[in-house]
Each structure stands twice: as C-alpha cells, then as structure tokens.
C-alpha positions in Angstrom: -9.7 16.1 -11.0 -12.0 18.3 -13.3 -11.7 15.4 -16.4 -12.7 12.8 -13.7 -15.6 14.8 -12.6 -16.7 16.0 -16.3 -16.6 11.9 -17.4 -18.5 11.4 -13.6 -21.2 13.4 -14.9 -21.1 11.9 -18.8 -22.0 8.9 -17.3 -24.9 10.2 -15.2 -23.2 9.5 -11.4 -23.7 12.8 -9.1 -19.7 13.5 -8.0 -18.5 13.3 -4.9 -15.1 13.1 -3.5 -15.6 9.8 -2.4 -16.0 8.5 -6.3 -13.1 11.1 -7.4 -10.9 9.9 -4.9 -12.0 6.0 -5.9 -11.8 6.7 -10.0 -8.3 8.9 -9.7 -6.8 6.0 -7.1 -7.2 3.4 -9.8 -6.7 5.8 -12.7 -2.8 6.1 -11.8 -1.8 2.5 -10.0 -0.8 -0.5 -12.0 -1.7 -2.4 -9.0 -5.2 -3.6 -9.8 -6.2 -3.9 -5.8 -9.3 -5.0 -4.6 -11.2 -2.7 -2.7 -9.9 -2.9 1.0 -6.9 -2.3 -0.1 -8.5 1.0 -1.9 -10.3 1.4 1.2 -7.0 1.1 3.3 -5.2 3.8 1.0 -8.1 6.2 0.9 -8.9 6.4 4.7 -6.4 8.4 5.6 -7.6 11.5 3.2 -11.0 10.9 3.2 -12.0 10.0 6.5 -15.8 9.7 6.1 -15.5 7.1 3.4 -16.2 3.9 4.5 -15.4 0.4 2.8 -19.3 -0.2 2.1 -18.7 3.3 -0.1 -15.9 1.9 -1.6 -18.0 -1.3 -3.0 -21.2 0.2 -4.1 -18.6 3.0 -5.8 -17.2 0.2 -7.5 -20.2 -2.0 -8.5 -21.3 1.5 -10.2 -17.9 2.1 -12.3 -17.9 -1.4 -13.5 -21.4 -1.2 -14.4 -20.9 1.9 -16.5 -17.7 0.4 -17.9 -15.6 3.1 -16.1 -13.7 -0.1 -14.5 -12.8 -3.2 -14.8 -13.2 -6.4 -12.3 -11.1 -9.3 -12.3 -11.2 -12.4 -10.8 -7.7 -13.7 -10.2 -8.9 -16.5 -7.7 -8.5 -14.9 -4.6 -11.6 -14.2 -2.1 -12.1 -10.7 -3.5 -12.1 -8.9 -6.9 -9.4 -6.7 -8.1 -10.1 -3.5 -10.2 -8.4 -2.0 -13.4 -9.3 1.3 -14.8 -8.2 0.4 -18.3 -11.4 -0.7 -19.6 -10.0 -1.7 -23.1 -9.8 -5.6 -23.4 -5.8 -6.3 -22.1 -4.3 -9.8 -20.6 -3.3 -9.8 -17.2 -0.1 -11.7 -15.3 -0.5 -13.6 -11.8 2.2 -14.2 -9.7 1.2 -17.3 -7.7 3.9 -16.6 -5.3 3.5 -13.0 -4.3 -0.2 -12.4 -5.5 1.0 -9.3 -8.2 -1.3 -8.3 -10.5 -0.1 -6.8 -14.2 -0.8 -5.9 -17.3 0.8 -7.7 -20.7 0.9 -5.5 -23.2 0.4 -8.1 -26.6 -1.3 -7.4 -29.8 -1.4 -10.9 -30.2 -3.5 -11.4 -27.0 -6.0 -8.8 -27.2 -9.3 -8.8 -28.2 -9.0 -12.9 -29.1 -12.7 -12.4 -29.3 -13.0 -11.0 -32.4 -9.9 -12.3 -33.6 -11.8 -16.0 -33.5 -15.8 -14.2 -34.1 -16.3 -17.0 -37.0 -15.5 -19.9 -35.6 -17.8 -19.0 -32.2 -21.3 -19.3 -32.4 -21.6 -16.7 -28.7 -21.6 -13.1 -28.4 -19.3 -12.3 -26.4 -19.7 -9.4 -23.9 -16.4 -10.2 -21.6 -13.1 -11.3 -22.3 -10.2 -11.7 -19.3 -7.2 -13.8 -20.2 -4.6 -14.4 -17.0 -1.9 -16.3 -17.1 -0.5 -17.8 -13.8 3.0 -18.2 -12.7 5.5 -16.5 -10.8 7.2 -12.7 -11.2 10.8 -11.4 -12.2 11.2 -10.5 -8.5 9.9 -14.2 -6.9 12.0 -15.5 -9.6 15.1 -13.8 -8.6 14.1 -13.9 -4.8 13.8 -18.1 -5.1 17.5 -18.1 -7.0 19.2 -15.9 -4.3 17.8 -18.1 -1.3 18.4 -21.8 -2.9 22.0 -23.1 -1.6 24.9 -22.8 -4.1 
C-alpha cells in the first residue's frame, strides 16, 4: 500500500483510499474489468465509494499512464494496470479478457517506424476468438 501511495504522489494525485483501493484492485487481477465490475468488488470495503468515483479515478490513471483502457467492443472500457505495450486475447464466447505474452507482438510500432509516416502515441492489438475453457466446454456438450 505505501509503494501505491509513494507512485500516487510521484504522479501529483492527492491519495485517498478510494484511488489505493482502485490502483491495488487492478494491480493484482489479470481480469482487465471495466469499472462496475471494480465498483461491484470494491463496495463492499469501501462503502462511501461510489461508481462516479470509480470513473473519474480511472480517467485520471489512464491519463497519467498509471492504466490502461481497452476497448474490446463491449459498451464499456476494460482497464489493465500494465501500462507497457502487450496484446490482448478475446473470448467471443465468454467475454475473457488476457494477456499474450509475445515478443513478436509487442511494440509492432516501432518494430515497422520506417515504413509509417504517423507517430504513434497508442498501440492495442486483440485478437478475437474463443478460450481453452469455451473450447473444451463446446467439445463436452456436442453429442458423440
């Protein structure tokens, strides 16, 4: 709690619980969730936050690069707290979120700097399809 505080301050927020609770929730999931469902998980220890809290908390760690937002198509945004340029996995059957850890597949950006005439200031790279688990789920429920 004290390094999420000290790197609160660094980046010039005042701290509160509300933002330590916010930053250490996505710090240890792998879940990327959007922010009712960081709402949702919150409520119960921090009672006073509410969900408007959890979006302006939000728009400030992306803005200061503590986070990172992702559009996967749904109606909301997910949030990663890995900030370093990663690819991410979709399940279109079960909505799951993850990370795909690639050399090859990070940072394209400057991989292919000569050949685009653009500065780049984002790069997200999903790829769509369907999980392990829906896969296994789909081969145990279609008749032998």
């Amino acid at each position: 709690m004290k390094e999420t505080a000290q790197l609160l301050r660094e980046k010039g927020l005042k701290v509160t619980p509300q933002r330590i609770a916010v930053y250490n929730m996505l710090l240890h999931t792998h879940e990327h969730p959007n922010a009712e469902t960081i709402y949702r998980t919150l409520e119960v220890t921090n009672p006073t936050m509410s969900l408007a809290t959890v979006y302006k908390t939000l728009d400030y760690f992306k803005h200061l690069g503590l986070v990172q937002e992702l559009n996967v198509g749904e109606a909301s945004s997910r949030y990663d707290a890995t900030v370093k340029c990663h690819p991410h996995t979709v399940c279109t059957c079960c909505g799951a979120v993850a990370d795909l850890y690639c050399d090859a597949l990070t940072n394209l950006h400057e991989k292919y700097a000569d050949q685009l005439d653009f500065d780049v200031t984002c790069e997200q790279l999903i790829f769509y399809g369907t999980c392990s688990a829906c896969r296994s789920k789909e081969t145990e429920e279609s008749p032998a």
